[in-house]
MMTF fields as JSON, N, C-alpha, C and O atoms, coordinates in Angstrom:
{
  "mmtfVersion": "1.0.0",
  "mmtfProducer": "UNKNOWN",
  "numBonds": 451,
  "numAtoms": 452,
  "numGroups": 113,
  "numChains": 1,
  "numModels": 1,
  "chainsPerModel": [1],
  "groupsPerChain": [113],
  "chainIdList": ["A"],
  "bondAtomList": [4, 2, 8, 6, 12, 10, 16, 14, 20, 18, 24, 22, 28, 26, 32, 30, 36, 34, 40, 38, 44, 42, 48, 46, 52, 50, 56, 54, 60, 58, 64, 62, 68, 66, 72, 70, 76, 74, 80, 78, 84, 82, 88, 86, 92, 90, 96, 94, 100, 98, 104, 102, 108, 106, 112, 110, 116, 114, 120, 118, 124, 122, 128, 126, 132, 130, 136, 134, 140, 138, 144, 142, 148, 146, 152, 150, 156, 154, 160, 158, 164, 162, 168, 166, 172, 170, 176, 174, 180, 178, 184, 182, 188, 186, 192, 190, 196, 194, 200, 198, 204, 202, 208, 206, 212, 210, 216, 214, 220, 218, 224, 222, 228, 226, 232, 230, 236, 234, 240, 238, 244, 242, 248, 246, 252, 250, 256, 254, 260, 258, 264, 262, 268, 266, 272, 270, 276, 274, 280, 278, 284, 282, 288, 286, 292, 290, 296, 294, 300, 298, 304, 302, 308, 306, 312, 310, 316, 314, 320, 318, 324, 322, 328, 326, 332, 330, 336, 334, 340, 338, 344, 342, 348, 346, 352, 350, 356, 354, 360, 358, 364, 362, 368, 366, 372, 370, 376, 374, 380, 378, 384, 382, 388, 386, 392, 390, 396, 394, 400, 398, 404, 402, 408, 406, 412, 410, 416, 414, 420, 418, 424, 422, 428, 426, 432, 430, 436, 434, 440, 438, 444, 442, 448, 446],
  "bondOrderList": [1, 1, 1, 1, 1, 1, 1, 1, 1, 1, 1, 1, 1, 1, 1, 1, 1, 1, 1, 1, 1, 1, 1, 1, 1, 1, 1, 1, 1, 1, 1, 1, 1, 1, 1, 1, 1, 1, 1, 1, 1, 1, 1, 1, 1, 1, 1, 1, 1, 1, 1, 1, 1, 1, 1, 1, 1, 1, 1, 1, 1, 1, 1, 1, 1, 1, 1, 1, 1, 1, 1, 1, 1, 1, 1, 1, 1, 1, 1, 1, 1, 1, 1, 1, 1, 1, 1, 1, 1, 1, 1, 1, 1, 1, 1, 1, 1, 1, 1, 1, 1, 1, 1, 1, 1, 1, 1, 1, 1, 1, 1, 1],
  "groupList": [{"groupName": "UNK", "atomNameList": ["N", "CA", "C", "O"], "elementList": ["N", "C", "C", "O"], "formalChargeList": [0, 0, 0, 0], "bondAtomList": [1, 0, 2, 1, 3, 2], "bondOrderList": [1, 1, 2], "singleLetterCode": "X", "chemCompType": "L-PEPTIDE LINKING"}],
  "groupTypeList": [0, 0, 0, 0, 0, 0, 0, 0, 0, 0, 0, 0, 0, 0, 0, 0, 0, 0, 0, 0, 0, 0, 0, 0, 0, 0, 0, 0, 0, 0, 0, 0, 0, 0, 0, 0, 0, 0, 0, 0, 0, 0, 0, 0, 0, 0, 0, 0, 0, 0, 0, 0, 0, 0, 0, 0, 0, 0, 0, 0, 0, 0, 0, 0, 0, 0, 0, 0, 0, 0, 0, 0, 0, 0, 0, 0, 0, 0, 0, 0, 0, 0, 0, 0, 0, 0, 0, 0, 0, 0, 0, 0, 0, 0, 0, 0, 0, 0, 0, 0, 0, 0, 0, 0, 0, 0, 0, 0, 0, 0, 0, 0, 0],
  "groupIdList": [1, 2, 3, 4, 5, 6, 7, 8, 9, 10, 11, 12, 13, 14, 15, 16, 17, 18, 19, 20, 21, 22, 23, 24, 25, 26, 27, 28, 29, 30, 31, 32, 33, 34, 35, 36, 37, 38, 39, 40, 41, 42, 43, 44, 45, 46, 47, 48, 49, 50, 51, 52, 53, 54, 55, 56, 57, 58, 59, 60, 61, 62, 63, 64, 65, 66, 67, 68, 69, 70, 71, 72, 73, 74, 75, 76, 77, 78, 79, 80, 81, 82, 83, 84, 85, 86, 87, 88, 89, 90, 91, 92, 93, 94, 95, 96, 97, 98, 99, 100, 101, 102, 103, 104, 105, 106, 107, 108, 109, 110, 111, 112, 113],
  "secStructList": [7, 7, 7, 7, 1, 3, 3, 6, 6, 3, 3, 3, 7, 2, 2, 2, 2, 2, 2, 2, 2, 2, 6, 6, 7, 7, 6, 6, 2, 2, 2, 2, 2, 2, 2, 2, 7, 1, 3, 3, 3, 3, 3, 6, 6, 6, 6, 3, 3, 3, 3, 3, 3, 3, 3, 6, 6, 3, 3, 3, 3, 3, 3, 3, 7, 7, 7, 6, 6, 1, 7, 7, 3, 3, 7, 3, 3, 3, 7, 7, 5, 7, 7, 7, 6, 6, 1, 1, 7, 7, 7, 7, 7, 7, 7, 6, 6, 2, 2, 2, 2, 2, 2, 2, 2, 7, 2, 2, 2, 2, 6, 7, 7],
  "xCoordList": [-13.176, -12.491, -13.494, -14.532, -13.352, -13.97, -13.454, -12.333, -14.517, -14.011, -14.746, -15.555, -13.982, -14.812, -15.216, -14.43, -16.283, -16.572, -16.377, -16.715, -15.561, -14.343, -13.221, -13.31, -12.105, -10.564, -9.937, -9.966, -9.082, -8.132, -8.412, -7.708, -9.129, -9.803, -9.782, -9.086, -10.45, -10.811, -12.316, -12.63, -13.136, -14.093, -14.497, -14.118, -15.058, -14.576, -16.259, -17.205, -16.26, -17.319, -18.052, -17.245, -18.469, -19.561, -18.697, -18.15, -18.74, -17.959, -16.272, -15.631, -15.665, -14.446, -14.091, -13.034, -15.099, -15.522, -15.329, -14.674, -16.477, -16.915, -15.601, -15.48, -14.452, -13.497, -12.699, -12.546, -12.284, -11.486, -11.437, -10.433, -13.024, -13.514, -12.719, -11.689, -14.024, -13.789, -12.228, -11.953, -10.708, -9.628, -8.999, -7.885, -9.207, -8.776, -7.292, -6.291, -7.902, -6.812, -6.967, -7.905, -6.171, -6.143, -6.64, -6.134, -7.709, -7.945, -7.085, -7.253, -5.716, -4.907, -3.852, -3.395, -3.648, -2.976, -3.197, -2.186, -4.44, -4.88, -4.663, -3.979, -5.191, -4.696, -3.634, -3.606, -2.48, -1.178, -0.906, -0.534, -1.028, -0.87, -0.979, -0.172, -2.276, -3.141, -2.546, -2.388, -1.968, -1.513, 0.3, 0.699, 1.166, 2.577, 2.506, 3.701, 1.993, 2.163, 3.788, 4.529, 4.245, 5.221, 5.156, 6.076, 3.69, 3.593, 2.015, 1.272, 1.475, 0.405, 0.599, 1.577, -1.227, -1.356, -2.523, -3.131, -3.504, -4.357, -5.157, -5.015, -5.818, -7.156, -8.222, -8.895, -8.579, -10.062, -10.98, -11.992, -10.914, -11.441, -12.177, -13.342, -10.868, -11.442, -12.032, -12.469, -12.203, -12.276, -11.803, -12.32, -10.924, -9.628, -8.463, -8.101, -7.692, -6.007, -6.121, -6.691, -5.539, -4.673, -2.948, -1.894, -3.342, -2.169, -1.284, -1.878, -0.742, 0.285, 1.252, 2.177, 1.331, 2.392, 2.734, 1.765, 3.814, 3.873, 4.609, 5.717, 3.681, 4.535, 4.873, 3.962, 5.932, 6.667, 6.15, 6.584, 5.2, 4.972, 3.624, 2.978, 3.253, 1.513, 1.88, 2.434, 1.273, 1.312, -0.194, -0.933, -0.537, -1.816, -2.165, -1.366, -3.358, -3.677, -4.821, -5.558, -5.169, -6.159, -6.51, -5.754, -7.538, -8.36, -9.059, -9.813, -8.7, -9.175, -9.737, -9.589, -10.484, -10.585, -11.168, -11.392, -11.397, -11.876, -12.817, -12.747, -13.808, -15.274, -15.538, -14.577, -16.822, -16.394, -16.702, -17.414, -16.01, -15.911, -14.443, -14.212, -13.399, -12.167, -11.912, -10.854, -13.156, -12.68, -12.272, -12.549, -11.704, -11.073, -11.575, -11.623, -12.117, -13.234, -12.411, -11.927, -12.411, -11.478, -12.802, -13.946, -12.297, -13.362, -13.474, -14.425, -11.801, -11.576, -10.401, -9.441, -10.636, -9.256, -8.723, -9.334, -7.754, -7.528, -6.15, -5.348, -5.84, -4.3, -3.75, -4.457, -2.619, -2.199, -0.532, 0.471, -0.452, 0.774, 1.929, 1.84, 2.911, 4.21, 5.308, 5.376, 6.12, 7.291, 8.593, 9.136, 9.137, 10.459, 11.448, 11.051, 12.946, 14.432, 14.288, 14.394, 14.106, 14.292, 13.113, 13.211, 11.976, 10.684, 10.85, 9.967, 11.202, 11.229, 11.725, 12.84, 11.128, 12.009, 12.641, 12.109, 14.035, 15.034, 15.283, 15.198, 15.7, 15.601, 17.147, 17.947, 17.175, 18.423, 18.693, 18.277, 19.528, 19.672, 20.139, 21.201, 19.403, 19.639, 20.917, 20.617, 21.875, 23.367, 24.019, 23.638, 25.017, 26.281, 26.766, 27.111, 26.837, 27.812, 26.781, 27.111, 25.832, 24.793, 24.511, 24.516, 24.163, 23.678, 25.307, 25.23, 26.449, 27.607, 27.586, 27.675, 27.546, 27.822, 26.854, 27.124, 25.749, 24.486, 24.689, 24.135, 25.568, 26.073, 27.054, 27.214, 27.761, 28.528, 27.83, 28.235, 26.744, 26.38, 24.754, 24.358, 24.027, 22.95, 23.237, 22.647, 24.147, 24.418, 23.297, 23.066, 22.832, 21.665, 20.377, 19.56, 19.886, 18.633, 18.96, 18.229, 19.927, 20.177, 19.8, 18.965, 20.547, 20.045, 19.186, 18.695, 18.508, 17.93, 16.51, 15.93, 15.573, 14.391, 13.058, 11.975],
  "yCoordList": [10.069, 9.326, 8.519, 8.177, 8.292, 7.419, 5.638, 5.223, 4.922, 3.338, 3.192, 3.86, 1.685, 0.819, -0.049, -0.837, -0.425, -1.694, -3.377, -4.444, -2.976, -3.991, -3.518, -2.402, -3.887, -2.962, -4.174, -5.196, -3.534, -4.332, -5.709, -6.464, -5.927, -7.827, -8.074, -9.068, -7.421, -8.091, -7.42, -6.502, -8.087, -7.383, -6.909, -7.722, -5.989, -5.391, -5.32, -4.631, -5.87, -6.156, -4.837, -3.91, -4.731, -3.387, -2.798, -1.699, -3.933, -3.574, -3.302, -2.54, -3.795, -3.436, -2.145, -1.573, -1.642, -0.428, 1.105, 2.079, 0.221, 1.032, 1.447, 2.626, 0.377, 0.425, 1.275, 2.443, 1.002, 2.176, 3.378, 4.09, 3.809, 5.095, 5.369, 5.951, 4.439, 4.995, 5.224, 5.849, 4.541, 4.448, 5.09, 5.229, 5.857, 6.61, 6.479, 7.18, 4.825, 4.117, 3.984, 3.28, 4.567, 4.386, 2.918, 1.965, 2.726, 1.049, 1.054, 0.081, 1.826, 1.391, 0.678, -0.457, 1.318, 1.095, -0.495, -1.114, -1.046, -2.342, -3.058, -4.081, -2.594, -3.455, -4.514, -5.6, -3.137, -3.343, -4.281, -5.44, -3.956, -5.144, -6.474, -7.39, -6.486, -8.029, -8.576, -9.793, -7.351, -8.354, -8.818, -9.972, -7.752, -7.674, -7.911, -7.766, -8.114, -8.699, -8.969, -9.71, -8.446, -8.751, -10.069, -10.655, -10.378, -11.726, -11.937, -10.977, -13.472, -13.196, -14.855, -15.596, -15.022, -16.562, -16.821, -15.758, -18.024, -18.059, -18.064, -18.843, -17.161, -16.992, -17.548, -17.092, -19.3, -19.87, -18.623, -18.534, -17.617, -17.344, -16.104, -15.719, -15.497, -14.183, -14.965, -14.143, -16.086, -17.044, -16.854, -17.465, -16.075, -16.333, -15.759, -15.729, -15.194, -14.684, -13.328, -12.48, -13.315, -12.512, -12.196, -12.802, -10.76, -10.101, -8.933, -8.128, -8.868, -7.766, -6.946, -7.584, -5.901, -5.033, -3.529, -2.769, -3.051, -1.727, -1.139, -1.392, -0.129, 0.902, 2.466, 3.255, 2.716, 4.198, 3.287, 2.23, 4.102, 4.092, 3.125, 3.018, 2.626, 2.251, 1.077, 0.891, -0.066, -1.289, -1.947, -2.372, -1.973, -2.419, -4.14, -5.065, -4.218, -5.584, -5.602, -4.618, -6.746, -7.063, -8.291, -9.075, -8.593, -10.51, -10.423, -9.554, -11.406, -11.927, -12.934, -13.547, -13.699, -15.27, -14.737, -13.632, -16.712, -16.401, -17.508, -18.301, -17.153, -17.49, -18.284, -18.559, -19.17, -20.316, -20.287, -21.104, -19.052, -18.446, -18.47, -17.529, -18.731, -18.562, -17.065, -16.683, -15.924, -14.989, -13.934, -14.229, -12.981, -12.653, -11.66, -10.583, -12.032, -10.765, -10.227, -10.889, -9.045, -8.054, -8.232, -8.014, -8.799, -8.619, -7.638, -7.249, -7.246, -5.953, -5.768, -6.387, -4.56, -3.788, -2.554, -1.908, -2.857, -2.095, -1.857, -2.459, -0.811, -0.024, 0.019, 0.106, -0.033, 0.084, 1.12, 0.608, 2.131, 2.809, 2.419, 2.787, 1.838, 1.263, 2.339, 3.519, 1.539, 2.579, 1.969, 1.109, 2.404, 1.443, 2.399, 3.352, 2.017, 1.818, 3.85, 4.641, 4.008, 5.591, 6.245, 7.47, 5.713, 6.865, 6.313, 5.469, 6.128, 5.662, 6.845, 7.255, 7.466, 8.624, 8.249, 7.906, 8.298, 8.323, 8.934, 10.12, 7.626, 8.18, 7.888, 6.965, 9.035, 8.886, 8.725, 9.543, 7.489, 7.396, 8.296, 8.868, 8.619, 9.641, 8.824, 7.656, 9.038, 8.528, 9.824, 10.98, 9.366, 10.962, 11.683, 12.857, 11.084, 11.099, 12.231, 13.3, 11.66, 12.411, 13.642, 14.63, 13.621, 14.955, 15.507, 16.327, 15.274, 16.155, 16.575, 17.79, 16.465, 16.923, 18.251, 19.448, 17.578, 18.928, 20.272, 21.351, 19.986, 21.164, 22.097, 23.176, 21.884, 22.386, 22.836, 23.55, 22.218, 22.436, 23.526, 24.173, 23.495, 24.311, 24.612, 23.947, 25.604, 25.609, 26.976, 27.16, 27.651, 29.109, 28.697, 29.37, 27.092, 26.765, 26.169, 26.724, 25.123, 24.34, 25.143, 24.697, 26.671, 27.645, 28.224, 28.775, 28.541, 29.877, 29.367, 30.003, 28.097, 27.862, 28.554, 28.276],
  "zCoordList": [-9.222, -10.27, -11.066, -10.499, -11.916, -13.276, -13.322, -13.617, -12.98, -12.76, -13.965, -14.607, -14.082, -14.893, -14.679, -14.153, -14.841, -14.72, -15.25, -14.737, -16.707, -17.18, -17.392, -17.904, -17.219, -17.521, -17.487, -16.801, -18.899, -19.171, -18.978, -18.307, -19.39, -19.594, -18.448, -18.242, -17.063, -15.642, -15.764, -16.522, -14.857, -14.578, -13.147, -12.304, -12.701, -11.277, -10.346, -10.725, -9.58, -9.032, -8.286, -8.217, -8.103, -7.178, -6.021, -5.935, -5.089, -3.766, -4.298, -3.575, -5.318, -5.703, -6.229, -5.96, -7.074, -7.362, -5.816, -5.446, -5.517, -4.253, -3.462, -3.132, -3.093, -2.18, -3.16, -2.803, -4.056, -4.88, -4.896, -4.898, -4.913, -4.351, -3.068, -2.728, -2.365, -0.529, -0.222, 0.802, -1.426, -0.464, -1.068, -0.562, -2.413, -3.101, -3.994, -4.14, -4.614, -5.12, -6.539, -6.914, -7.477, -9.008, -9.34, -8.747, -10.365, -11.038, -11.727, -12.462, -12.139, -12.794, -11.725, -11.864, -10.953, -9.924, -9.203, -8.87, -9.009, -8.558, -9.862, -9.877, -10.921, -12.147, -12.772, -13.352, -12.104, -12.296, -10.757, -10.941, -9.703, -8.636, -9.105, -8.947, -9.815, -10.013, -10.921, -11.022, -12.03, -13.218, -12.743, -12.903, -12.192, -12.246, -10.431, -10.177, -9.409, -8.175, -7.485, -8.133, -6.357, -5.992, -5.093, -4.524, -5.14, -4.224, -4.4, -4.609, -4.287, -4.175, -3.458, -3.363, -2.919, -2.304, -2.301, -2.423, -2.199, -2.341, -0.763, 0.18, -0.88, 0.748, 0.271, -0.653, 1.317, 1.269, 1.797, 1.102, 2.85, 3.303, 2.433, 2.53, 1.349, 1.026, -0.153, -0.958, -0.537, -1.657, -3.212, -4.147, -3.316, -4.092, -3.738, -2.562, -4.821, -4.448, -4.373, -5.059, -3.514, -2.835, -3.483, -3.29, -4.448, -4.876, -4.248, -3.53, -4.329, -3.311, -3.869, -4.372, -3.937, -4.673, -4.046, -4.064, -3.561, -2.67, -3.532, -4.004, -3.716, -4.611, -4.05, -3.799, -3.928, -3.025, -1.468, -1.009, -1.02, 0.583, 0.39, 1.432, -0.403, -0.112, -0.752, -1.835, 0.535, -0.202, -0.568, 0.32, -1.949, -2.58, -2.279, -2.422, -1.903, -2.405, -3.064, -3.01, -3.814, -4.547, -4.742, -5.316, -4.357, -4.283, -5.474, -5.91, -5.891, -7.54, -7.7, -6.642, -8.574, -8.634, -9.928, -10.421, -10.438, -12.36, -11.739, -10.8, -12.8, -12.927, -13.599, -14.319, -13.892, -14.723, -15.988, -16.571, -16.587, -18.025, -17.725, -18.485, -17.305, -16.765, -16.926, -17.426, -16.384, -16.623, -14.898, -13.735, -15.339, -13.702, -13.345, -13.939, -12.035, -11.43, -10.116, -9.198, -10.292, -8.987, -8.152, -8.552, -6.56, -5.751, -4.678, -4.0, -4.731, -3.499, -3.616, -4.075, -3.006, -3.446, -1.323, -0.471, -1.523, -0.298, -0.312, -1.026, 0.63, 0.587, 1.881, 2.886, 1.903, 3.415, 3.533, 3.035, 4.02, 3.787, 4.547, 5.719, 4.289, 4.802, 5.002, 4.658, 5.663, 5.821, 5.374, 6.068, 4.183, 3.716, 4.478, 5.149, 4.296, 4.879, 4.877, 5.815, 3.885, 3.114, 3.642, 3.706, 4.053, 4.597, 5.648, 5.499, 6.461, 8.184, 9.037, 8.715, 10.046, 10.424, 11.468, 12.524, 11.197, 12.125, 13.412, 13.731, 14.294, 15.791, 16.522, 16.363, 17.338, 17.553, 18.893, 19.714, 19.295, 20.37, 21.412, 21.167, 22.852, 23.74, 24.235, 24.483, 24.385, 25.044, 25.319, 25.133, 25.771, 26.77, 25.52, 25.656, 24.248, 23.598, 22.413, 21.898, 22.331, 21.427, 21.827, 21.093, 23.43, 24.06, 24.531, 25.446, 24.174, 24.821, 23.021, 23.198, 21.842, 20.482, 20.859, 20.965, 20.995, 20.882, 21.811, 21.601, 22.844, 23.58, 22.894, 23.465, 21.746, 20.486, 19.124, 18.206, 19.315, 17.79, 17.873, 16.903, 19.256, 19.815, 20.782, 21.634, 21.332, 22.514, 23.137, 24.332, 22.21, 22.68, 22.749, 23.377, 21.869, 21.845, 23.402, 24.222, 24.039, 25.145, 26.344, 27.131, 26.585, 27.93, 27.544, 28.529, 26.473, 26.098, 25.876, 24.995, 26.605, 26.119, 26.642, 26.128]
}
């Protein structure tokens, strides 16, 4: 993929770059986290904010801070894949009631393995 090194009035640091690559995450995609965020907070530790946004199955973050040009430098970028209500795979409880249906509905897969 093709980064930039300024987008959309942020500027994106080396290692922010780099992780985009390595995680195979659109800079439009972190862009849009940083600017439209479903949450963000501030980390002393990562030494600025911390933006957050999950989009389908992958929830993005992106640490930001502004410089003392008040301008905003992406310092990292990382992805993490979630599981919402709709991608969760459903498990079904083993009870009498579950395994007496399945004797009606597979009854040749049940003797026949």
């Amino acid at each position: 993929m093709n980064y930039q090194r300024t987008y959309k009035g942020t500027i994106w640091t080396n290692h922010a770059l780099q992780r985009l690559e390595q995680r195979g995450i659109r800079q439009g995609d972190a862009w849009a986290t940083w600017s439209k965020p479903d949450s963000s907070k501030y980390s002393k530790s990562r030494g600025g904010w911390v933006y957050t946004r999950t989009w389908r199955t992958e929830r993005i973050e992106v640490v930001a801070k502004q410089n003392d040009k008040k301008e905003w430098i992406i310092l990292s970028v990382w992805g993490k894949t979630v599981h919402t209500k709709s991608t969760k795979p459903t498990q079904h409880k083993s009870n009498f009631w579950h395994q007496f249906s399945h004797l009606f509905t597979n009854p040749v897969r049940k003797y026949y393995k």
